[in-house]
Every structure is written in structure tokens, then in C-alpha cells.
LUMVO-694410 format. One record per residue (C-alpha): chain; z negated, x negated, y; residue number from 1. Coordinates in pm, 1 decimal, padded with zeros to 6 digits. Each point is the difference from the previous one (the first is absolute). Layout:
BEGIN
<r "A",<Z,X,Y>,NUM>
...
END
This chain:
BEGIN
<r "A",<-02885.8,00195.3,06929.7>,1>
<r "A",<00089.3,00128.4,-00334.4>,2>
<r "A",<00092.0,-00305.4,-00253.1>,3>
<r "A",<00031.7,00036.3,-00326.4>,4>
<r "A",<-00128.9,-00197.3,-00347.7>,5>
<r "A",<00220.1,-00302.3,-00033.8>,6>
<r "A",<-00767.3,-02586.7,03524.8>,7>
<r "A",<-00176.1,-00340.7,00158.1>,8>
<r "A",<00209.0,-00281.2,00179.6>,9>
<r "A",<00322.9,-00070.7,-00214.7>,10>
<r "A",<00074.4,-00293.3,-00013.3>,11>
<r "A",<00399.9,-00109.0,00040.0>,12>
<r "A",<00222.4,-00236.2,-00165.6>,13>
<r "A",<00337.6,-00138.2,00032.6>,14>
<r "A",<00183.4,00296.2,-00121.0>,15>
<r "A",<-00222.4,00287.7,00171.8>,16>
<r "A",<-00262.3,-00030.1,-00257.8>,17>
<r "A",<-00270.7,00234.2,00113.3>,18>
<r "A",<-00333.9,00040.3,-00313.1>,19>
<r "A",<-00232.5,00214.9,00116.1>,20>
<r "A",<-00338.2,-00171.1,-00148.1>,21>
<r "A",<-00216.2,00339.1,-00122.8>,22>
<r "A",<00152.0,00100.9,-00355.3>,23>
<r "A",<00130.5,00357.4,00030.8>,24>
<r "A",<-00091.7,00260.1,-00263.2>,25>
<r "A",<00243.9,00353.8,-00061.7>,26>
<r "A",<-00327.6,00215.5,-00052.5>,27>
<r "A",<-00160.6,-00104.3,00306.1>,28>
<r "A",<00215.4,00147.7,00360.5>,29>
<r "A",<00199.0,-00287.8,00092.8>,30>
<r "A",<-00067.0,-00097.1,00406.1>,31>
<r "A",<00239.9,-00314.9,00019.4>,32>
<r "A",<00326.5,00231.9,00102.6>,33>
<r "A",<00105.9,00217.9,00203.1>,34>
<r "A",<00251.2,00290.0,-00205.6>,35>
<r "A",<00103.7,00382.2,00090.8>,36>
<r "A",<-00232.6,00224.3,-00190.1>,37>
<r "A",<00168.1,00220.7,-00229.0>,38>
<r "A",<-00082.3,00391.9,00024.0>,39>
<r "A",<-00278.1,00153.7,-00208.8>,40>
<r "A",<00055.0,00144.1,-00264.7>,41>
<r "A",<-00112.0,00118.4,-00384.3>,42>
<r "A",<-00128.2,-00262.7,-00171.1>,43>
<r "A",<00172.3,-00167.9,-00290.6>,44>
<r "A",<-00103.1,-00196.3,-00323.3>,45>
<r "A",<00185.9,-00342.6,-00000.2>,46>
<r "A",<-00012.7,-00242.4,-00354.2>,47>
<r "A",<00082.2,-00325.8,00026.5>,48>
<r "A",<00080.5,-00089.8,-00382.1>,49>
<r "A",<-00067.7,-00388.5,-00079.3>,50>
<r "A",<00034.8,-00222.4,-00315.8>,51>
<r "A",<-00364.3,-00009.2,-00029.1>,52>
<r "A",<-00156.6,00306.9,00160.5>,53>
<r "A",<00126.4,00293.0,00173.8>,54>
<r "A",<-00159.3,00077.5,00362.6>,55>
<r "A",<-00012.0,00434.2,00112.5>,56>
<r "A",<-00123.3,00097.6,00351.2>,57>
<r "A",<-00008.2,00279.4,00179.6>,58>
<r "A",<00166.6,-00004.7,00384.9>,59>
<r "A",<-00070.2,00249.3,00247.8>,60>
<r "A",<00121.7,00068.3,00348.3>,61>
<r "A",<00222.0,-00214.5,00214.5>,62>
<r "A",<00078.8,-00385.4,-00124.4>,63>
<r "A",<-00021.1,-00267.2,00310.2>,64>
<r "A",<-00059.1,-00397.1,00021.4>,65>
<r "A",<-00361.0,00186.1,00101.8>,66>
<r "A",<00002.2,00197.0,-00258.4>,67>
<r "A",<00059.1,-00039.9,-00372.5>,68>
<r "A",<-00323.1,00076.9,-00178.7>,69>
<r "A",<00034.0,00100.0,-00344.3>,70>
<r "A",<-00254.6,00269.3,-00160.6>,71>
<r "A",<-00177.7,-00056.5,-00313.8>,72>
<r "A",<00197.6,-00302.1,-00107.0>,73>
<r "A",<-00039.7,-00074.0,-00355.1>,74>
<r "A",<00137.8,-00300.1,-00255.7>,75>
<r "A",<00082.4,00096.2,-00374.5>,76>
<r "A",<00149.7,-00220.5,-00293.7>,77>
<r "A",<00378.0,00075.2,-00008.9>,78>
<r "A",<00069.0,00173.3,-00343.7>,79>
<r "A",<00303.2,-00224.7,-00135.1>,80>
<r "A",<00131.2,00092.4,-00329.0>,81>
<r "A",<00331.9,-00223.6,-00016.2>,82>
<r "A",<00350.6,00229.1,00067.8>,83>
<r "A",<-00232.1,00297.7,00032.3>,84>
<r "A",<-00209.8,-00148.5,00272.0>,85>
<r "A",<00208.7,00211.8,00232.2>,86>
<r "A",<-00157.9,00329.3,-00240.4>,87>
<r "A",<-00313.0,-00108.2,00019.7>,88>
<r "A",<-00033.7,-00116.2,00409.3>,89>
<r "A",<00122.0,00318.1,00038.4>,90>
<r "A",<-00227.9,00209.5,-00198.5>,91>
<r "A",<-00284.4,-00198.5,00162.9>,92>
<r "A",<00111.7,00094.8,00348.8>,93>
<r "A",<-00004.8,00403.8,-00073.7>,94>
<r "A",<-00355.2,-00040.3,-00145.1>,95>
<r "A",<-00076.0,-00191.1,00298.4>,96>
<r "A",<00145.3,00221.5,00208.6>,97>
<r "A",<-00195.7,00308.6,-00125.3>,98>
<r "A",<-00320.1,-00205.4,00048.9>,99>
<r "A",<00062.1,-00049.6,00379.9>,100>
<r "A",<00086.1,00370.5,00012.7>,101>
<r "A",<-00307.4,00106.5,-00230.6>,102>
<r "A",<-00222.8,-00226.0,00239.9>,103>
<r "A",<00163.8,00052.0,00333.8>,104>
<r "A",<00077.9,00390.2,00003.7>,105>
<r "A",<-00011.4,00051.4,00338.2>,106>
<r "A",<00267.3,-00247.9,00070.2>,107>
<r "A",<00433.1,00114.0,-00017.2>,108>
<r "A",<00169.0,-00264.3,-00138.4>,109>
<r "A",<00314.4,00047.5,00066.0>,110>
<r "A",<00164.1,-00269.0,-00195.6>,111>
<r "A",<-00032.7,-00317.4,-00240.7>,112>
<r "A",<00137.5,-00364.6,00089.2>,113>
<r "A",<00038.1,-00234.2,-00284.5>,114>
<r "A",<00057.2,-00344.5,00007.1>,115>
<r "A",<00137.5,-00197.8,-00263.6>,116>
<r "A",<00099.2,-00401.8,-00105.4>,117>
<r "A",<00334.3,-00134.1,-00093.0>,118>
<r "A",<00334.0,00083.9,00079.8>,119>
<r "A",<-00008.7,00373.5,00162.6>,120>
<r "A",<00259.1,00300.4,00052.6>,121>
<r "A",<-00156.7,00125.1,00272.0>,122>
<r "A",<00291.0,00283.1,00085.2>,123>
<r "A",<-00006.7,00138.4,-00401.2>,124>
<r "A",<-00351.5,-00093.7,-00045.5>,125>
<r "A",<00017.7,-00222.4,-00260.3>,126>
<r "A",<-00179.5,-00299.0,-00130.6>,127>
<r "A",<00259.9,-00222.9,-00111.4>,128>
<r "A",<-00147.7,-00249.3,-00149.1>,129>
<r "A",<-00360.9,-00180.1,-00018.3>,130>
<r "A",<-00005.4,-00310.0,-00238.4>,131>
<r "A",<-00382.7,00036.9,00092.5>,132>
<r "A",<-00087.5,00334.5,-00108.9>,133>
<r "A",<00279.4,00081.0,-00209.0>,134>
<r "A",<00182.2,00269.5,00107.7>,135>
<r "A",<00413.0,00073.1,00065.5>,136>
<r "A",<00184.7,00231.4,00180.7>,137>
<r "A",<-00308.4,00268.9,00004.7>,138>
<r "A",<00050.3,00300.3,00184.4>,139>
<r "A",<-00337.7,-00007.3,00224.3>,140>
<r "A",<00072.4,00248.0,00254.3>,141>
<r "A",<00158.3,00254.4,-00254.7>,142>
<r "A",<-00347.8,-00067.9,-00249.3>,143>
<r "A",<-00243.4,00041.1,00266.1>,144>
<r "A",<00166.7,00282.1,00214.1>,145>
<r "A",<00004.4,00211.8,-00314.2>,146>
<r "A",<-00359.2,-00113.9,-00055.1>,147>
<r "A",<-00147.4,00060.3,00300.1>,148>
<r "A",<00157.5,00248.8,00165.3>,149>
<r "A",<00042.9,-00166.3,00331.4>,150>
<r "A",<00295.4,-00213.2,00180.6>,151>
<r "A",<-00053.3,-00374.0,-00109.9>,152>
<r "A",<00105.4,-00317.4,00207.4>,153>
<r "A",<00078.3,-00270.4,-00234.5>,154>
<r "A",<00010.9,-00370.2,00088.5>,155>
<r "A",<-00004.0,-00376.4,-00059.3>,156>
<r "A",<-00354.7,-00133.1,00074.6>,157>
<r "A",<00135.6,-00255.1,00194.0>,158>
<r "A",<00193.6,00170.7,00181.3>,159>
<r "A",<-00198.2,00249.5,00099.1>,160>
<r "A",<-00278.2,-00252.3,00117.2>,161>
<r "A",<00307.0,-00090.6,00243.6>,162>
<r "A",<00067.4,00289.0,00109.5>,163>
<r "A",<-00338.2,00043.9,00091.3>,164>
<r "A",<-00043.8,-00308.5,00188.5>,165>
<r "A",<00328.4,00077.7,00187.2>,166>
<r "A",<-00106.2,00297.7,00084.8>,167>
<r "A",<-00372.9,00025.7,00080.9>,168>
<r "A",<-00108.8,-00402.5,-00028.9>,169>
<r "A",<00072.7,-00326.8,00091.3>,170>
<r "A",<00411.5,00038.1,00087.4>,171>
<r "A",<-00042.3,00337.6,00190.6>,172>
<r "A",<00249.0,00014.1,00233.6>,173>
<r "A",<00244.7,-00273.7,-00129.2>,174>
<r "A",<00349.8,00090.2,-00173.1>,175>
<r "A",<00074.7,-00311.2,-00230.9>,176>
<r "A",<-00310.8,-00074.8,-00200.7>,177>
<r "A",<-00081.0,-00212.6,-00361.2>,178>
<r "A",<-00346.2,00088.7,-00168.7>,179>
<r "A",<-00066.0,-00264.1,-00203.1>,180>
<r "A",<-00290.8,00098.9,-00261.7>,181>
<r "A",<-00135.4,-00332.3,-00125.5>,182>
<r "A",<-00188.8,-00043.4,-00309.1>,183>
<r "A",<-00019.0,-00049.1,-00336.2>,184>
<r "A",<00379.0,00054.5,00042.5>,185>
<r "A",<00229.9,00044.8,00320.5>,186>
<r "A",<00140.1,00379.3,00082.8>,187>
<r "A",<00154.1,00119.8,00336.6>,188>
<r "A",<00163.7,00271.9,00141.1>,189>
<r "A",<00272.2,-00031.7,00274.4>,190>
<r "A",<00071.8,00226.2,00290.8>,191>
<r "A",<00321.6,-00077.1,00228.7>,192>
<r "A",<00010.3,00260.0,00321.2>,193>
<r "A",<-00258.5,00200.0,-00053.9>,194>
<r "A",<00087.6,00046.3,-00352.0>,195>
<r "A",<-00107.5,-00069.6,-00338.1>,196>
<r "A",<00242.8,-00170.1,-00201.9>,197>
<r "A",<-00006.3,00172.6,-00394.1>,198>
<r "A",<00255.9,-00182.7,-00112.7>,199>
<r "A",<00040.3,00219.0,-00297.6>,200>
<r "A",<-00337.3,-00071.0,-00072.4>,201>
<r "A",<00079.3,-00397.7,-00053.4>,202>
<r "A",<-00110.9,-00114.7,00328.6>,203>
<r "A",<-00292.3,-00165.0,00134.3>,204>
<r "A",<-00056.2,-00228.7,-00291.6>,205>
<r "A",<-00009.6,-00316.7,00176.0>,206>
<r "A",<-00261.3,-00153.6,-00251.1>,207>
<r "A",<00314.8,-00011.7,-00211.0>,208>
<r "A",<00204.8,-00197.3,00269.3>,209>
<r "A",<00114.3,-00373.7,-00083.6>,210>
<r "A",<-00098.6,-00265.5,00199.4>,211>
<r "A",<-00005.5,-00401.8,00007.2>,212>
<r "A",<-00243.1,-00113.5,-00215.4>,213>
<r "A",<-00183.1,-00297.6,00021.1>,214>
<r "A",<00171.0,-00168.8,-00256.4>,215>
<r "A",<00334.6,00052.8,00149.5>,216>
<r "A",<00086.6,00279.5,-00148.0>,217>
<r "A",<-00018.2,00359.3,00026.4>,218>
<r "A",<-00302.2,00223.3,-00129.6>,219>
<r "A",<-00122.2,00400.6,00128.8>,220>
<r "A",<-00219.7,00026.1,00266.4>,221>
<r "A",<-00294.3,00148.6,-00162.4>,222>
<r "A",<00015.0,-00352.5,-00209.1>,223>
<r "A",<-00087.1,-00190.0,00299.3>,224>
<r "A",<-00135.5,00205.0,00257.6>,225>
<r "A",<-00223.0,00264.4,-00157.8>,226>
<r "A",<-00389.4,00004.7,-00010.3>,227>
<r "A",<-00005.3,-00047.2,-00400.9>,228>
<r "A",<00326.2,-00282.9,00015.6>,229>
<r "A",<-00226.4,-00199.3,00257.5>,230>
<r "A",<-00318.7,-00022.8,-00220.2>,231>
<r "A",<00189.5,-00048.9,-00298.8>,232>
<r "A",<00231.0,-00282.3,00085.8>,233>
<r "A",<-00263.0,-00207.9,00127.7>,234>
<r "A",<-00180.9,00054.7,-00350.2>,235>
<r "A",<00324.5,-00149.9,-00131.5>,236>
<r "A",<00002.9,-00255.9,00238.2>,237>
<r "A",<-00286.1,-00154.3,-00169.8>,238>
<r "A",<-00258.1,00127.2,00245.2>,239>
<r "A",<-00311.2,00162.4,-00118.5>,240>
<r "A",<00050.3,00393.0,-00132.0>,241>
<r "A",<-00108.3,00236.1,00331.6>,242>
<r "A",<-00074.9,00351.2,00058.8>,243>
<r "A",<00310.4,00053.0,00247.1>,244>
<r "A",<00223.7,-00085.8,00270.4>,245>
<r "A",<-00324.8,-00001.5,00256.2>,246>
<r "A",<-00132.4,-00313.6,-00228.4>,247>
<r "A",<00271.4,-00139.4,00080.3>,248>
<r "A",<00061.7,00049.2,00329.4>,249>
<r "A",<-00371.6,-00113.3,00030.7>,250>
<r "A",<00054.8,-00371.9,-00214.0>,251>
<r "A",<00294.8,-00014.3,00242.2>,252>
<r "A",<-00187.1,-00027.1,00313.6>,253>
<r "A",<-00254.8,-00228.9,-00192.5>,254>
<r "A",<00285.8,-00228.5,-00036.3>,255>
<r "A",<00115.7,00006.3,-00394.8>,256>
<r "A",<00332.5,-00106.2,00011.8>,257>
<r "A",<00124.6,00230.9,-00228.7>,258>
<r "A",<-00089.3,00313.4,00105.5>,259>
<r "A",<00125.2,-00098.7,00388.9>,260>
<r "A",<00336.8,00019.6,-00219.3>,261>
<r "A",<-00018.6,00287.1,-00191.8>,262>
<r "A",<-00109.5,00210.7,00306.0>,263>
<r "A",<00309.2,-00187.9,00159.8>,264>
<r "A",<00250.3,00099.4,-00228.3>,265>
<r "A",<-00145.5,00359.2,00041.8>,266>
<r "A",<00084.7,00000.1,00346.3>,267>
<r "A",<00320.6,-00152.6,-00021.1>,268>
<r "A",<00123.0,00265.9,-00216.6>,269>
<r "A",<-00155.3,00262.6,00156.4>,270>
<r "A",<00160.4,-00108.3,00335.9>,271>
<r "A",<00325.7,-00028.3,-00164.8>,272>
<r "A",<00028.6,00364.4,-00157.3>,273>
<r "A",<-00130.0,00145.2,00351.0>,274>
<r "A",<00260.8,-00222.2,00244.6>,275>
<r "A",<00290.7,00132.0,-00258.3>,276>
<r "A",<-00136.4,00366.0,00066.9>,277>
<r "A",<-00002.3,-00093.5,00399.6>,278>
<r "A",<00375.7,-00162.3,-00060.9>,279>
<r "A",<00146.9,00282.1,-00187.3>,280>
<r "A",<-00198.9,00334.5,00130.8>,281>
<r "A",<-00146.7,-00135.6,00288.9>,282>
<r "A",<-00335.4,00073.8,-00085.3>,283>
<r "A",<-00196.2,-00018.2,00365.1>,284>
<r "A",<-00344.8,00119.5,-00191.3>,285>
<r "A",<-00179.1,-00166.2,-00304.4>,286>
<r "A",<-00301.0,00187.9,-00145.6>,287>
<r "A",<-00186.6,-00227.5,-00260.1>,288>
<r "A",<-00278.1,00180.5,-00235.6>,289>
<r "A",<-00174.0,-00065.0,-00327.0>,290>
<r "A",<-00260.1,-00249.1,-00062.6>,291>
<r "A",<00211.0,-00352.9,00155.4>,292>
<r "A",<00025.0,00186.8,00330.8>,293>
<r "A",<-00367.6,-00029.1,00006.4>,294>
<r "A",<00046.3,-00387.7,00034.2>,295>
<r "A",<00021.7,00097.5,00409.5>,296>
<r "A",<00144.1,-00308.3,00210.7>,297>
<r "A",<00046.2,-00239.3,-00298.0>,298>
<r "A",<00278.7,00230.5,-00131.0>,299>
<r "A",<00092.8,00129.7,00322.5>,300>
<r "A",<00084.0,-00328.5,00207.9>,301>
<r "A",<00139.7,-00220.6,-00250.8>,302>
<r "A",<00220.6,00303.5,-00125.3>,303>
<r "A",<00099.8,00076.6,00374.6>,304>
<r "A",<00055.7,-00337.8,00077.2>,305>
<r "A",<00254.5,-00050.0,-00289.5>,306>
<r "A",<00154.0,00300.3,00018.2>,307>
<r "A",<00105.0,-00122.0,00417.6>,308>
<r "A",<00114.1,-00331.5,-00210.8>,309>
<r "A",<00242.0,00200.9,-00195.3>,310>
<r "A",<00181.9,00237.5,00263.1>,311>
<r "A",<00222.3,-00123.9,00242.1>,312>
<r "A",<00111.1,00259.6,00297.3>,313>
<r "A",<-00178.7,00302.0,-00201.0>,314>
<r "A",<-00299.5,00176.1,00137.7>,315>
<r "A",<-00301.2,-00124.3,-00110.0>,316>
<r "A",<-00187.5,00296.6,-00235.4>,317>
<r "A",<-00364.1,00108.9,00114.2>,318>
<r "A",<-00247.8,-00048.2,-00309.2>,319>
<r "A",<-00299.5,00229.9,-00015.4>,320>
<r "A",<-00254.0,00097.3,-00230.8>,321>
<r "A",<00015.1,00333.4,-00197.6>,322>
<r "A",<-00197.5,00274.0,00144.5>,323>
<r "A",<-00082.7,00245.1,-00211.9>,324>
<r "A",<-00150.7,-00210.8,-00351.4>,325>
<r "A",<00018.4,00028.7,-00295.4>,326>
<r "A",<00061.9,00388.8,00025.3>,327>
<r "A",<00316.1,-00033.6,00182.3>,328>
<r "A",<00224.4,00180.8,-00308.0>,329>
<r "A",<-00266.6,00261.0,00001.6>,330>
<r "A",<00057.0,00083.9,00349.5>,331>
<r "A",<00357.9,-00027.4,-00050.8>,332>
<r "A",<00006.4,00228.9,-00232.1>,333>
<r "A",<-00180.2,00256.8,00181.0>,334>
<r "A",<00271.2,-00051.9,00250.8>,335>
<r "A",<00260.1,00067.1,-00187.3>,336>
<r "A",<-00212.9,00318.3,-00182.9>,337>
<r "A",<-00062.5,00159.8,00426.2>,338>
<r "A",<00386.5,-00085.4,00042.8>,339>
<r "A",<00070.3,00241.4,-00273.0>,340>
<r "A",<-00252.8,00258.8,00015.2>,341>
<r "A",<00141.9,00017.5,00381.1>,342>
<r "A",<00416.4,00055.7,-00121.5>,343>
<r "A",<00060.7,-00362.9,-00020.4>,344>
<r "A",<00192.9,-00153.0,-00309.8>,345>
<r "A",<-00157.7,-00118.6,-00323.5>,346>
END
């Protein structure tokens, strides 16, 4: 490569809530699904580009549920620089990318997958916009192709955690499917017969979504129902300041009033956003990841149960726990990165 400078017993609730109880992690081979492996191949070099830090890995051979390890897996700071953050990512992923050539010479790559935040043109390869890290309307796949010298797959983050999920993880095998990531914030990607819904890069942001709130009115999701909304408005509910939505969850079962309602109103408008998504797409699948989904059964049931409260003749959705961890939009993006290097589209 030439690149120039630049599962255990689930447990079931009212809705076809199934947990498993083991925390799954996207370095480790996954064992709780059963997926199609996908033919070897060259490996490929997938980044998964974050707010924070930016995660590269190295993907050889076929991906399967049994399957997805990722070689020589590495974490570094994400070099932001305000508009030209989309400059300076890039720059950082050719010198990364010589590195992993310099250090694994033996091994083809055959091409790069890059991930990315905010709202995504995945068919021009452009970042459209990122209030996070500053960028709009960058030209990623044009910048890094001429970079690197190799066919780049560009993609939301989110999306391509999906994809992955849908694909090789916890919804392999269904055809109408809702990852919910969960965390500090609320992003999903949708997939309706077997396909991933782009909507011009716009959809998928359910964390954005209005729903009843509490006080009668409307608020977004990720207000209520996210990891960081859940510690934070019992903080402002005059409880005691806690390190997160698990602190919560725990004062809950000890029986403090207030955080039995916060963790409520979580719930409630978590059920609501996935029985409109059931309504309207007729989602049969719902994959929950990111740290809540860790709560197991205490999210799980009540969330099945008042999702079943909320639908009348519709199918009931299936809720599962993400599969492949916290690497899923690595993986993803060495999906999309084999797709290409075999004649698929960018």
C-alpha cells in the first residue's frame, strides 16, 4: 500500500424482551448468534472517528457473529481544530494508515472504512455537518482517496454500528430492525426490508424525536431517556449529585422515590419513540446498545411491558441486547471497506 504525506438464559418480557445477561464486547468473537460468514478476504483498516477519540483496527479474513476480531486495536485523541477538523481527522488517518502499513507489511489492505458523527452523505461522501467537531459539507471520501491511494467506504458511526448488528449481531436474520444506541445521548439507525434507511443522511436520529414529557408537554428523547438525561434530572430533582444513570437505577431499587420516577419517565419515553417506530415501519426487531442497555431486566421488562401498553393490534417488537460492543461502528466500517474492495458501492 502506497499512501502518501497528508448467551445465558434470556429472560422475556411482555413485548418479547429477551437480555442476554454476559455484556458483549466487539474485540472479543461474539458466540450469542448465529449469522452467514462472509468470504475471506484482504484485510482492511476500518476508523471509527468519535468526538473524543478516534478508534483504527485492522480486519482480516471473513466477518461472522463468530467472528469479528479486530487486530491491533488502538485509541488516539481526535485532532479537532474547529471548521478544519475535517483537515486535520483526515491528515491523522493517512499517518495512521502508513503506521499500520509500516508495522504490518506482510498484510494487503485492500481498503480504508471511515466512520464519522453527525449528519452524513454517505452516496457523495460527505460530512455534512458535526456541531461536535466542527466540520460542514467536507468531502471525506474525495480527501482520503487522494490520500491514500485506496477505495474508501465512508459512513455515519451510527449507522454503521447498525449495519453491523443487522448483519453479523443481534438482528441477523430479521428484515425490519431499530438499533437504539443509548448513552450519554440517544442515536439509531433504521432498517425496513432488509434495508438501511439513509434518508439523505437525516435518518436515524431518534434522540432528536419529541415525546410527552412529564410535565405535559413535549421535550426530545435524549432529554428523558438517555444515560446522561437520567443522572442529571434526578440531580435537579433535588436528589444527591451521582456518577450516572446506574446510581440511579441502583437508589431506585433501594426505594428513593425520586429516582423510581426519573428512571420511569425514561422508560416511558423510550417506549413511546420505539411503539411509533413499530406503528409507522413496523419495526419487528429492537437492538438496544450503549451503557443503559447494560441495566439488563430493569430496562428490559418495564420497557417491554410498556411498549405492549401502547400498541393495539401491532406486533409486539423483540428487544435484545447489542452484540458486538462498543466496537460495533468499527466493524461496520470494515464491512462496508470488504463491500468495496470486493465491487460493491461506496
Amino acid at each position: 500500500m502506497s499512501i502518501p504525506s497528508a448467551r445465558p438464559a434470556a429472560a422475556t418480557g411482555a413485548a418479547g424482551a429477551s437480555h442476554p445477561a454476559g455484556p458483549a464486547t466487539g474485540a472479543v468473537p461474539a458466540t450469542g448468534a448465529a449469522g452467514a460468514s462472509h468470504p475471506a478476504g484482504p484485510a482492511v483498516l476500518a476508523f471509527d472517528v468519535g468526538g473524543t477519540d478516534m478508534k483504527v483496527g485492522l480486519v482480516r479474513g471473513g466477518l461472522s457473529a463468530a467472528s469479528h476480531a479486530v487486530t491491533d486495536l488502538q485509541r488516539h485523541p481526535t485532532p479537532l481544530d474547529g471548521e478544519r477538523s475535517g483537515e486535520t481527522v483526515c491528515a491523522r488517518i493517512a499517518e495512521l494508515a502508513r503506521d499500520y502499513q509500516a508495522r504490518h507489511a506482510d498484510t494487503h489492505i485492500a481498503a480504508v472504512g471511515v466512520t464519522v458523527p453527525g449528519i452524513v452523505d454517505e452516496a457523495d461522501g460527505i460530512g455534512v455537518y458535526s456541531a461536535n467537531l466542527g466540520w460542514r459539507d467536507f468531502p471525506f471520501t474525495q480527501t482520503l482517496t487522494g490520500a491514500l491511494g485506496l477505495p474508501v467506504a465512508f459512513g455515519h458511526d451510527v449507522s454503521m454500528a447498525g449495519e453491523a448488528e443487522f448483519r453479523i449481531g443481534a438482528a441477523v436474520g430479521k428484515s425490519d430492525v431499530l438499533v437504539l444506541v443509548i448513552g450519554t445521548g440517544i442515536a439509531g439507525a433504521v432498517l425496513c426490508d432488509g434495508h438501511r434507511v439513509a434518508g439523505g443522511g437525516y435518518a436515524g436520529e431518534i434522540g432528536h424525536a419529541m415525546v410527552p414529557s412529564p410535565d405535559g408537554g413535549l421535550a426530545i428523547l435524549e432529554s428523558l431517556g438517555s444515560a446522561g438525561a437520567i443522572a442529571r434530572r434526578y440531580a435537579e430533582s433535588g436528589g444527591r449529585p451521582v456518577d450516572g444513570a446506574r446510581d440511579v437505577l441502583a437508589l431506585a431499587g433501594a426505594g428513593d422515590a425520586t429516582a423510581r420516577q426519573v428512571w420511569d419517565d425514561a422508560v416511558n419515553a423510550l417506549a413511546f419513540s420505539v411503539a411509533q417506530c413499530v406503528s409507522i415501519l413496523g419495526t419487528e426487531t429492537v437492538v438496544l446498545g450503549g451503557g443503559l442497555s447494560m441495566a439488563g431486566p430493569a430496562l428490559f421488562e418495564p420497557l417491554a411491558a410498556r411498549i405492549d401498553a401502547l400498541l393495539s393490534f401491532h406486533r409486539r417488537p423483540r428487544l435484545v441486547r447489542a452484540l458486538l460492543g462498543e466496537n460495533a461502528g468499527l466493524i461496520g466500517s470494515a464491512l462496508k471497506a470488504r463491500s468495496l474492495a470486493a465491487g460493491g458501492s461506496r
